[in-house]
Structure formats: C-alpha cells, structure tokens
C-alpha positions as CSV (number, residue, x, y, z in Angstrom):
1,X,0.0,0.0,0.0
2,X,1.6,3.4,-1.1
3,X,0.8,6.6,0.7
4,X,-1.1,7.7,-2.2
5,X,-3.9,5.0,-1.9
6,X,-3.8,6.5,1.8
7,X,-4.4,10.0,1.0
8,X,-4.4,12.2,-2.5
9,X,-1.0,13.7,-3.0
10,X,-2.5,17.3,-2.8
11,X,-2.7,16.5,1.0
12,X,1.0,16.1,1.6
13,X,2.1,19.8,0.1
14,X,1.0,23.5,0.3
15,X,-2.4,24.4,-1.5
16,X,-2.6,28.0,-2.9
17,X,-5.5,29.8,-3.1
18,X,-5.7,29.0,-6.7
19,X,-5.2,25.7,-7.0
20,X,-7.9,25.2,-4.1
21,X,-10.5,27.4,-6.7
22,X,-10.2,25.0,-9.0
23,X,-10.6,21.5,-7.0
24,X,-14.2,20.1,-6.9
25,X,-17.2,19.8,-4.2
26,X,-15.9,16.5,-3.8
27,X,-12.3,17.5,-3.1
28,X,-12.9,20.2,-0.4
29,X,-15.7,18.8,1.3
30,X,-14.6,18.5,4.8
31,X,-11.7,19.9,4.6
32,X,-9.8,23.2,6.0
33,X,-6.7,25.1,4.5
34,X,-4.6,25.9,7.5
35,X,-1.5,27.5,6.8
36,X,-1.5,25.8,3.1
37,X,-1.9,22.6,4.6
38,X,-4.6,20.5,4.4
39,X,-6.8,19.7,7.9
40,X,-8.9,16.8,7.8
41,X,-11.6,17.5,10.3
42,X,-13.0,14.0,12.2
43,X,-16.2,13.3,11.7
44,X,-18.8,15.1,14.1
45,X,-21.3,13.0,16.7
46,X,-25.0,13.6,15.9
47,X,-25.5,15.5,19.2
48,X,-22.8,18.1,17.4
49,X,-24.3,18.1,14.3
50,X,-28.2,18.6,15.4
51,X,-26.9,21.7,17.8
52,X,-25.3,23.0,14.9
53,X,-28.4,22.5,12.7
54,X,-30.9,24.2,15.8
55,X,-28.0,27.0,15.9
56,X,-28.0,27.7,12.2
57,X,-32.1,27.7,12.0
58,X,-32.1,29.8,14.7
59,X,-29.5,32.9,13.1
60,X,-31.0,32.1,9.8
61,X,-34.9,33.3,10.8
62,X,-33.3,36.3,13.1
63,X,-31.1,37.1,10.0
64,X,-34.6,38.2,8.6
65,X,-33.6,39.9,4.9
66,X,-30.3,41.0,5.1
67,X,-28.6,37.9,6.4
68,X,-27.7,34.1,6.0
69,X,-26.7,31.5,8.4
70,X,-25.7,28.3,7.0
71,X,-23.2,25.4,7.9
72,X,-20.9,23.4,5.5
73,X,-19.5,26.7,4.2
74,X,-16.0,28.1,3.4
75,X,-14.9,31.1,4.6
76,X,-11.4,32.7,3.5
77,X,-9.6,34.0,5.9
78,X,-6.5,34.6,3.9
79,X,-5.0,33.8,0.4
80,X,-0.8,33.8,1.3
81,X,-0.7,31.6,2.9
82,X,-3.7,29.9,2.1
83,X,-6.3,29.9,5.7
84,X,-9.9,28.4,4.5
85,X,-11.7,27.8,7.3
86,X,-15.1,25.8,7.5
87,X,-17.0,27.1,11.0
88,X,-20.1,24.6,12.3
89,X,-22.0,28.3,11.8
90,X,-21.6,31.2,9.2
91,X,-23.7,34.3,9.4
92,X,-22.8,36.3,6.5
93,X,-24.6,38.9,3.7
94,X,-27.4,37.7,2.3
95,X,-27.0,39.3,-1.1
96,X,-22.9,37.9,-1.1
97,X,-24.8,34.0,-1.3
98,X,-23.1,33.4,-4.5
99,X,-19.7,34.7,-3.4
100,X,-17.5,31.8,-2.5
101,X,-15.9,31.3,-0.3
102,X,-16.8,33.7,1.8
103,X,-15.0,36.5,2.7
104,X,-15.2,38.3,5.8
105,X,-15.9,41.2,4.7
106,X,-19.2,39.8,4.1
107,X,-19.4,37.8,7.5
108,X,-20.9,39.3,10.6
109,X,-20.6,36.1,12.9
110,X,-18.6,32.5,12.9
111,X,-19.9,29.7,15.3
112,X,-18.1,26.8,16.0
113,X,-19.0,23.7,18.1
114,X,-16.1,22.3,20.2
115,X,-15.0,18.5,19.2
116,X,-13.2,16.3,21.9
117,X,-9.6,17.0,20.6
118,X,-10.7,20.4,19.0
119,X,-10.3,22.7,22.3
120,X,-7.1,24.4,21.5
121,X,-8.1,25.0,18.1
122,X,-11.4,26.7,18.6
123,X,-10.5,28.3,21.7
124,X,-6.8,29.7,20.7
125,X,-6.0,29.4,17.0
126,X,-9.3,29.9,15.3
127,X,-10.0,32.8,17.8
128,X,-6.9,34.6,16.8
129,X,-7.8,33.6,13.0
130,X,-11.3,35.1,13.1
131,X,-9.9,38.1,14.8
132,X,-7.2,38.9,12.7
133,X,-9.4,38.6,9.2
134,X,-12.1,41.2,11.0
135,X,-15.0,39.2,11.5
136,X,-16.8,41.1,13.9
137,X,-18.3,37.9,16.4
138,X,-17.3,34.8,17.8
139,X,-19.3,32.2,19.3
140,X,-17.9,29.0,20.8
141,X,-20.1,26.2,22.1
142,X,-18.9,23.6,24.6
143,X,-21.4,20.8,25.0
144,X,-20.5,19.2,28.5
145,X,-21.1,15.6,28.5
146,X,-25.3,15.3,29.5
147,X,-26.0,19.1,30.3
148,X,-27.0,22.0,28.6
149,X,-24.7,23.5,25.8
150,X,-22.5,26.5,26.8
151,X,-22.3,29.4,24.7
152,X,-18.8,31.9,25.1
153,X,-19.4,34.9,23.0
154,X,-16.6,37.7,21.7
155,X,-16.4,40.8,20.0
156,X,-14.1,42.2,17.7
157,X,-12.1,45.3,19.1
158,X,-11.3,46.6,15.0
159,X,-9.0,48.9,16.5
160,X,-6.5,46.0,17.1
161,X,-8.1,42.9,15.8
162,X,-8.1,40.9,18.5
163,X,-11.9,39.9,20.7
164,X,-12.3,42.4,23.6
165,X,-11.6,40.4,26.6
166,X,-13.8,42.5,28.5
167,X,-16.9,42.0,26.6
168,X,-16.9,37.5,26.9
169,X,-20.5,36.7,27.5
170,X,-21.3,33.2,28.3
171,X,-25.1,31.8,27.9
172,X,-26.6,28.8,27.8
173,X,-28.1,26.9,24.5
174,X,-31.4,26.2,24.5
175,X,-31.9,24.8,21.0
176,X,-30.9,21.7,22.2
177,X,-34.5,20.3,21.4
178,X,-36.6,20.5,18.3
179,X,-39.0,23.7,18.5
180,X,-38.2,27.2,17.1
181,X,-35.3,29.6,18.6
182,X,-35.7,32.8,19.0
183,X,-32.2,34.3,18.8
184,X,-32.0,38.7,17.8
185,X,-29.1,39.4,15.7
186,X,-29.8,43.5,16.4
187,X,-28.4,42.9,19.9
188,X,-24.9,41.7,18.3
C-alpha cells in the first residue's frame, strides 16, 4: 500500500489559493486550509451536528432579509498563505450568497461547536484567525457531557483585531430540542 492509496498527494504539500479554486465539491468537502496545509476534520457525533443545525435555524430566521446562516460553508480568511476555514456556523450577507468562499468582509458572525480534541483550536488558534481577518463575532459552544450546551461569546475590538476580553459573554443553548429559537441578531 503506497501513501497515495492513503491520501491524495495534494494532501502532503502546500495548496494556494488557486489551486484550491479549481478542485471540486468532492475535493474540499470536509476539509480546512490551515496554513496551506490540508486539515482533515474528524467526523462530528450527531448530538454536534443537530446543535449545529438548531443553531443555524435559529441565526437564519433572526437574519430576517439581510442575512444568512448556513453550515458546511468556506470562509477565506486569507489567500498567502492559504487559511480556508469551514465554522459549524456562518452568518454572513445575504446578497454575497453566491460569493465563495466567503470573505469576511461579508461575515458578521462564525460559530463553531467544540469537538473532543478540537479545544485548542477553537479556543486559541481559530480565535486569533477570526480576529485577525475582522470578523466582527465569535461564538464558541462547549457541550458538557449530558448538560445543557455553553455558549462563550466575543467581539471584535477593529482597532486591534483581537476579541475584547472585556466583553466575553457566556449563555446557555437552548436549542438543544426540536422547537423554534428565538435568537436577535440586532443585539450583536
């Protein structure tokens, strides 16, 4: 068995931005550009993905006309070197739909869901990521084995790029069970 029945040789060498234009659906699903580097992501439990799904239903009717919340979607947080980045949430323009991936300038919010073995990356490296491109909020969910979801919310200081330490809300999920959200994106 060579390493190439293993994985595609495009996953053992830096991606550029254009190269990564031009692969298929099929290629990209699943996959982040960290760095120019590939990053498989495992695959997610169903608790994860149905909190994602409540989450995403939830932004998308308090987007109302002027925004989109959606999940599976890329968003580019750089080009050199390449940093495509696929949050469990995206909140972004409603008339940049066909735009992709997204940029942020188009993005108002990124959620992301915290995996077993994807702590440090949510809470440290993707919350430096999302700072430095300018997206404006930040929401990070920790599920805790049996109890209600945990929501840590940050905003962007522009000024400096970095989430004002200052302003970290916390709140608790509550679209853990199947009934509408109601979630008001004029308070962000």
């Amino acid at each position: 068995m060579t390493a190439e029945m293993i994985a595609p040789e495009w996953m053992h060498r830096q991606i550029t931005s254009e190269e990564y234009d031009s692969w298929t659906e099929e290629q990209y699903a699943g996959v982040e550009i960290v760095d120019g580097t590939v990053v498989v992501s495992p695959s997610a439990s169903i608790l994860h993905n149905r909190l994602v799904r409540y989450l995403a239903n939830a932004l998308d009717q308090a987007g109302g006309e002027d925004w989109n919340a959606d999940i599976d979607f890329d968003v580019r947080l750089q080009d050199v070197p390449l940093n495509n980045r696929r949050p469990d949430v995206v909140v972004y323009r409603r008339d940049s739909v066909h735009e992709t991936p997204a940029r942020p300038s188009n993005v108002l919010l990124l959620v992301e869901v915290v995996l077993p073995g994807s702590e440090t990356t949510d809470r440290v490296v993707k919350l430096d990521q999302y700072a430095k491109a300018g997206i404006p909020f930040y929401w990070r969910v920790e599920q805790a084995g049996g109890r209600v979801p945990v929501v840590h919310t940050y905003v962007l200081d522009a000024a400096d790029r970095s989430y004002r330490t200052d302003e970290l809300f916390t709140g608790l999920v509550k679209a853990v069970v199947p009934y509408p959200v109601e979630v008001d994106l004029t308070e962000l």
